[in-house]
C-alpha positions as CSV (number, residue, x, y, z in Angstrom):
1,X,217.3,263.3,134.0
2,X,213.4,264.4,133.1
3,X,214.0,265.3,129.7
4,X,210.6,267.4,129.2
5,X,211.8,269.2,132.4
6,X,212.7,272.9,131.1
7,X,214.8,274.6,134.0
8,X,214.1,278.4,134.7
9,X,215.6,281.0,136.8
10,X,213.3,283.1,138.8
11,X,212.2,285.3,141.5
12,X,211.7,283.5,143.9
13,X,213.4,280.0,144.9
14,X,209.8,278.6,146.1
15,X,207.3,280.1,143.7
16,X,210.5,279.6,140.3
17,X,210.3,276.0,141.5
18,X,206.9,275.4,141.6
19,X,206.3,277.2,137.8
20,X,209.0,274.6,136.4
21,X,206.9,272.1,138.2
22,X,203.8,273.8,136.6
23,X,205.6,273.8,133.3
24,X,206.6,270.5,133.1
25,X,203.1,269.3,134.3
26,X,201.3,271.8,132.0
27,X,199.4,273.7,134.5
28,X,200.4,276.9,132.6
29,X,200.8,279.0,135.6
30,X,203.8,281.6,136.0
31,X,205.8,282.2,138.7
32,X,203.4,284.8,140.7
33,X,200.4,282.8,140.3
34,X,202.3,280.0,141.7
35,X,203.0,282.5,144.9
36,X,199.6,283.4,145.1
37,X,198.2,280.2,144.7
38,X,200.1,279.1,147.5
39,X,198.9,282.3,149.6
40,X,202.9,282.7,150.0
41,X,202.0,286.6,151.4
42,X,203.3,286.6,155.1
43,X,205.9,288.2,157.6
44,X,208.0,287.1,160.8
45,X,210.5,288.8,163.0
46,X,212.5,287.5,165.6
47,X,216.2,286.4,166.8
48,X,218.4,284.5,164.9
49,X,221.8,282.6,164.8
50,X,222.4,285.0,161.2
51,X,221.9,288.1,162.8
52,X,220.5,289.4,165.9
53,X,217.4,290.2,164.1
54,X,215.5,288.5,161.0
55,X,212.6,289.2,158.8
56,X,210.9,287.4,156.3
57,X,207.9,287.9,153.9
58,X,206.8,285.1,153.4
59,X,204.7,282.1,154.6
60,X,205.9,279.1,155.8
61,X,203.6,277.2,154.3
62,X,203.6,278.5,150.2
63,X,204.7,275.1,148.6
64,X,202.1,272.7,150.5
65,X,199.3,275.5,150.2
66,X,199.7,275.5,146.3
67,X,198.9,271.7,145.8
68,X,196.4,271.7,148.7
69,X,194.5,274.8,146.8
70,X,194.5,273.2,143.1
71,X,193.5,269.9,144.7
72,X,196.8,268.4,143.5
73,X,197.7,264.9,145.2
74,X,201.5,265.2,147.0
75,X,203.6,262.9,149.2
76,X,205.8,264.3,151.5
77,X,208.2,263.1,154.4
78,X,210.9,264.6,156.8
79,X,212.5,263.7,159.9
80,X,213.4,260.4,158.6
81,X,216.2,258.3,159.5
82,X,219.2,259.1,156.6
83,X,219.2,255.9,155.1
84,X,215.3,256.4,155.3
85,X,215.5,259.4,154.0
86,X,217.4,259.0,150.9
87,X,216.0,255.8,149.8
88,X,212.9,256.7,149.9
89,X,214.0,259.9,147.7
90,X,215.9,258.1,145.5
91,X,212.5,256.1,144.9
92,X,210.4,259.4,144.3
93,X,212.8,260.5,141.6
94,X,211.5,257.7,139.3
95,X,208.3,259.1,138.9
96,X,209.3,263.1,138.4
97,X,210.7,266.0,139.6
98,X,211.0,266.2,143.7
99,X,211.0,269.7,145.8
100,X,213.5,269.9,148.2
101,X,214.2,272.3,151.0
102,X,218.5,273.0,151.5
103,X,220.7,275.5,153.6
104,X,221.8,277.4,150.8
105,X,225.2,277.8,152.8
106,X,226.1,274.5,151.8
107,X,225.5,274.4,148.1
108,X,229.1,275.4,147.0
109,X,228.2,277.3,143.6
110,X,226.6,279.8,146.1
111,X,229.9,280.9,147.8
112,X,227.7,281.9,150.9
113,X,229.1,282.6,154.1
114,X,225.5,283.0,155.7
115,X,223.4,280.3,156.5
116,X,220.0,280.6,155.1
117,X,217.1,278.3,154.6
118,X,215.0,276.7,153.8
119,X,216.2,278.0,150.0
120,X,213.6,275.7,148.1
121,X,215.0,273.5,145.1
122,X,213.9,270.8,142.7
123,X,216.2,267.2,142.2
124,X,215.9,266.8,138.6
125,X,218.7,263.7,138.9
126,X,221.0,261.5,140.8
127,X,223.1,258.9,140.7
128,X,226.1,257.0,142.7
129,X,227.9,260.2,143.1
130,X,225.8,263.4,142.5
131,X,222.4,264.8,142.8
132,X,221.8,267.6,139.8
133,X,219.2,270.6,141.0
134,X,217.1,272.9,139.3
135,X,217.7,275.8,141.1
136,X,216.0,279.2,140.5
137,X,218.4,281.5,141.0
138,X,220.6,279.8,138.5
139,X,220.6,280.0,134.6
140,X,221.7,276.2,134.2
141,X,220.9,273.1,136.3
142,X,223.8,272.5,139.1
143,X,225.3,269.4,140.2
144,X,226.9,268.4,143.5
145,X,228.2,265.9,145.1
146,X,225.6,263.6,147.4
147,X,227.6,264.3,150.3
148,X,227.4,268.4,149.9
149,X,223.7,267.8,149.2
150,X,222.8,265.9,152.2
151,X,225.0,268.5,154.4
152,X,222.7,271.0,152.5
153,X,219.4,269.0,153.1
154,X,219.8,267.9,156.9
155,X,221.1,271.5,158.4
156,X,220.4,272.2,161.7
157,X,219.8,275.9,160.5
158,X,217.2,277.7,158.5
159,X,214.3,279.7,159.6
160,X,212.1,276.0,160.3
161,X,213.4,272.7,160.3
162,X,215.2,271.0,157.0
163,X,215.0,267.5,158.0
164,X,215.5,265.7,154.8
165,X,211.8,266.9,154.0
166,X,210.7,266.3,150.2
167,X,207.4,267.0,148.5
168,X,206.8,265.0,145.2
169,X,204.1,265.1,143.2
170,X,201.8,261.8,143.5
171,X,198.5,262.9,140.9
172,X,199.5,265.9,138.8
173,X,195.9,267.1,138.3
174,X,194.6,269.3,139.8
175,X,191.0,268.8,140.9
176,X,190.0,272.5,141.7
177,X,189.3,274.9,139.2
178,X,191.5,278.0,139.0
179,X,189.3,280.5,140.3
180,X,188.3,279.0,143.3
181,X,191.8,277.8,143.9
182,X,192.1,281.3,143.8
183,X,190.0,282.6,146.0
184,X,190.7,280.1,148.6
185,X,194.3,281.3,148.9
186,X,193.6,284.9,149.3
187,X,191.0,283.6,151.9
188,X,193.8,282.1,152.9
189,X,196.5,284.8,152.8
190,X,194.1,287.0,154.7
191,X,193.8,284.7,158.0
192,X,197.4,285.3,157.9
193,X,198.1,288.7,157.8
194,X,194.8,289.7,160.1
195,X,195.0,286.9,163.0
196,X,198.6,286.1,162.3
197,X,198.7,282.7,161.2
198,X,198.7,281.4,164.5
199,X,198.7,278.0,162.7
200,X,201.0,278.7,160.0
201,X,203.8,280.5,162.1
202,X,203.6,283.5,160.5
203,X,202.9,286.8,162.5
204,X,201.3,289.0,159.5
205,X,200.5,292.4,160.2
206,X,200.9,292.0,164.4
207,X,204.7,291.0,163.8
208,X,205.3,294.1,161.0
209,X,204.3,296.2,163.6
210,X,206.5,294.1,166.1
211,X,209.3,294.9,163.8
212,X,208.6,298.5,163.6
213,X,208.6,299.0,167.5
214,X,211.9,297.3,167.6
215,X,213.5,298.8,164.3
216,X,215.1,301.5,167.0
217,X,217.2,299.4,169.3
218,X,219.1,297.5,166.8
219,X,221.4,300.9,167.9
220,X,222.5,298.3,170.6
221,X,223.5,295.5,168.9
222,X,227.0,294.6,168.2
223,X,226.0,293.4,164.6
224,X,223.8,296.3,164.1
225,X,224.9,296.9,160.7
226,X,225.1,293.3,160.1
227,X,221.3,292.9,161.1
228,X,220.6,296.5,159.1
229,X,222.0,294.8,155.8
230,X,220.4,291.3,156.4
231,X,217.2,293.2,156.4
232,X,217.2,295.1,153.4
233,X,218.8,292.0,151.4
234,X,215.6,289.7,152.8
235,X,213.1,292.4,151.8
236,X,214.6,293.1,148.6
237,X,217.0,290.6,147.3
238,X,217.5,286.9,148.4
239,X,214.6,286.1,146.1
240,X,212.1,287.9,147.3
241,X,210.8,289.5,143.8
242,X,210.9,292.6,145.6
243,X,209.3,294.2,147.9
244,X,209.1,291.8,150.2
245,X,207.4,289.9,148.3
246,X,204.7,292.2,148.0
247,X,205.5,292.7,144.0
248,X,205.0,288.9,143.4
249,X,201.1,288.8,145.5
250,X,200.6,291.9,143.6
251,X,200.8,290.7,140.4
252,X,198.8,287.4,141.3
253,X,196.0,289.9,142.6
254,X,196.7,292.0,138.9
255,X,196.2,288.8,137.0
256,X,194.5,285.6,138.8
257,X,192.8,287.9,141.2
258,X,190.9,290.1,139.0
259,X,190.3,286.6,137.0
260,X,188.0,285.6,139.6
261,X,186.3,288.9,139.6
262,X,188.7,290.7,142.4
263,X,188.6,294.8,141.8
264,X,191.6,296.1,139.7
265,X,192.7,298.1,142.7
266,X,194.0,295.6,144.9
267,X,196.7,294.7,143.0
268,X,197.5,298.5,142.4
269,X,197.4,299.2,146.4
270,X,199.6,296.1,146.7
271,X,202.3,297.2,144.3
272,X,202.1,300.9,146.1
273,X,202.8,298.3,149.3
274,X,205.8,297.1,147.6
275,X,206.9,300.1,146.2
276,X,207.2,301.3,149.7
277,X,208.8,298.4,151.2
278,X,211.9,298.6,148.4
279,X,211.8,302.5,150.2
280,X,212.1,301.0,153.5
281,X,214.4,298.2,152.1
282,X,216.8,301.2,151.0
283,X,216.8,303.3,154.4
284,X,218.1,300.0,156.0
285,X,220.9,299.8,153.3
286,X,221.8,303.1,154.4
287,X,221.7,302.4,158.0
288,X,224.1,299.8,157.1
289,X,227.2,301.8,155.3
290,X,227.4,304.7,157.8
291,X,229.3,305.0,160.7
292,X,227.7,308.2,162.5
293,X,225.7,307.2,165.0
294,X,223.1,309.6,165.0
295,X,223.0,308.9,161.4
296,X,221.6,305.4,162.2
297,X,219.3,306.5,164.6
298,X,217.4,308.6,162.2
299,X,217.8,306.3,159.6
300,X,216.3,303.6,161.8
301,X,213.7,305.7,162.9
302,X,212.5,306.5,159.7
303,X,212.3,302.9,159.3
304,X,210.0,302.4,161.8
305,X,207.9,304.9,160.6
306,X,207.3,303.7,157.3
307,X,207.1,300.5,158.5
308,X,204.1,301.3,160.5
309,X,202.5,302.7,158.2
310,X,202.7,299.7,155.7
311,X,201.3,297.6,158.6
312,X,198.5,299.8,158.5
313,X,198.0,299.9,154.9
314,X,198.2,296.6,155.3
315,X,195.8,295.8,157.3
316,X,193.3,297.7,155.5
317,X,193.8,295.7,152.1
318,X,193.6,292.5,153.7
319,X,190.5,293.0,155.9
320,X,188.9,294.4,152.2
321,X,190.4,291.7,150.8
322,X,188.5,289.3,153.2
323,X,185.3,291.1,152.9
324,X,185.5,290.3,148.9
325,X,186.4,286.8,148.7
């Protein structure tokens, strides 16, 4: 084990890991500059195996995005053979810390019945019969047997591919500066939410609106409140710092943003943002626990509402935010 490796718990599974890594390679950046930095801002919505409808608000893309910005050097692999796989893990681990990407589902000190990845990780050690993780949503570091991790690391389920991928850090300094790492993720973030990250498979603003057409025919599905509570825990639990994640890019724009000479009041629109999607988040929790089903119709149609409005709102803070960086 890395002894200079201080574990964490965070917000956020991606953005927790990558400050530990930012800790342990002193790049003294906390957990929402590391989501910022890797313009982690997004949304999708769509069908899933989990539910009949799923959200997310985030970027695919946060973990690689952060290096790329800061101009750190990374190796990465997935897709490989399992023998392939692990052995050329196993040889990463010498050198430092390695990201992971798991099906939380798997990892038995969750207790999760649901399936849901990719939940992002850091391998701190292994050996013949255990792989120990520093996992952000956990106080202490947790060990489990190489079997269970591999089951965790190869699932065929998860919002993108698993794959055995890893991401390890190959030069750990960074060769841009901080402020125009900066600005070249909200550049960043922006392409996303306005022309929805066609390259990034994110649908930004185009797929919140998406969600708000469709928010009134999850009356039909069987799992309605199934789907209903999904929602509400991926826009305001399941690591999302709240929000959405719109409280974690809001305090990046409070604090790295207005470093690099951003306005003060982006970051307060964005938490206003958040504050409203924790609103929205709440409405779905109540669509959930009734039974009445006119009850869920308004409460679903409410949701849609406000949910069109923030796509709004949104779009306005991202196109200003576009014309200032």
């Amino acid at each position: 084990m890395f002894t200079e490796y201080q574990h964490t718990s965070g917000e956020h599974c991606g953005s927790a890991s990558l400050r530990n890594l930012a800790d342990y390679y002193n790049w003294e950046l906390d957990e929402a500059s590391c989501f910022g930095l890797g313009a982690g801002i997004g949304f999708g919505y769509g069908e899933s195996e989990t539910a009949s409808r799923m959200m997310m608000g985030r970027s695919p893309f946060l973990e690689t995005a952060f290096f790329d910005n800061l101009g750190i050097t990374t190796v990465q692999k997935d897709s490989q053979s399992k023998e392939t796989a692990w052995n050329a893990f196993e040889n990463q681990l010498k050198s430092g810390p390695v990201l992971c990407f798991v099906d939380l589902f798997y990892l038995p000190y969750f207790g999760s019945s649901t399936h849901f990845g990719p939940h992002t990780i850091a391998v701190i050690d292994i050996d013949d019969n255990s792989v120990t993780i520093s996992d952000s949503e956990f106080d202490e570091p947790q060990t489990v047997p190489r079997a269970t991790f591999d089951n965790a690391w190869s699932s065929d389920h998860g919002f993108w591919p698993l794959e055995r991928r890893w991401l390890a850090i190959k030069n750990s300094t960074p060769s841009v500066a901080t402020d125009t790492a900066t600005l070249a993720a909200i550049e960043q973030a922006t392409k996303t939410m306005l022309d929805g990250g066609k390259e990034s498979g994110s649908g930004g603003v185009a797929a919140i609106r998406t969600f708000a057409d469709d928010l009134p025919t999850w009356t039909t599905f069987d799992d309605m409140q199934w789907t209903a509570r999904f929602a509400y825990q991926n826009i305001e639990r399941r690591g999302t710092g709240g929000g959405a994640f719109r409280q974690l890019y809001a305090t990046f724009l409070d604090t790295l943003g207005s470093d690099a000479g951003l306005a003060a009041d982006f970051g307060e629109r964005m938490n206003r943002i958040a504050d409203d999607w924790t609103v929205l988040a709440d409405i779905l929790k109540e669509s959930s626990e009734t039974d009445d089903a006119a009850e869920r119709m308004a409460h679903l149609t409410e949701a849609s509402d406000l949910a069109y409005t923030l796509a709004n709102r949104e779009e306005a803070l991202f196109s200003d935010l576009a014309e200032a960086v």
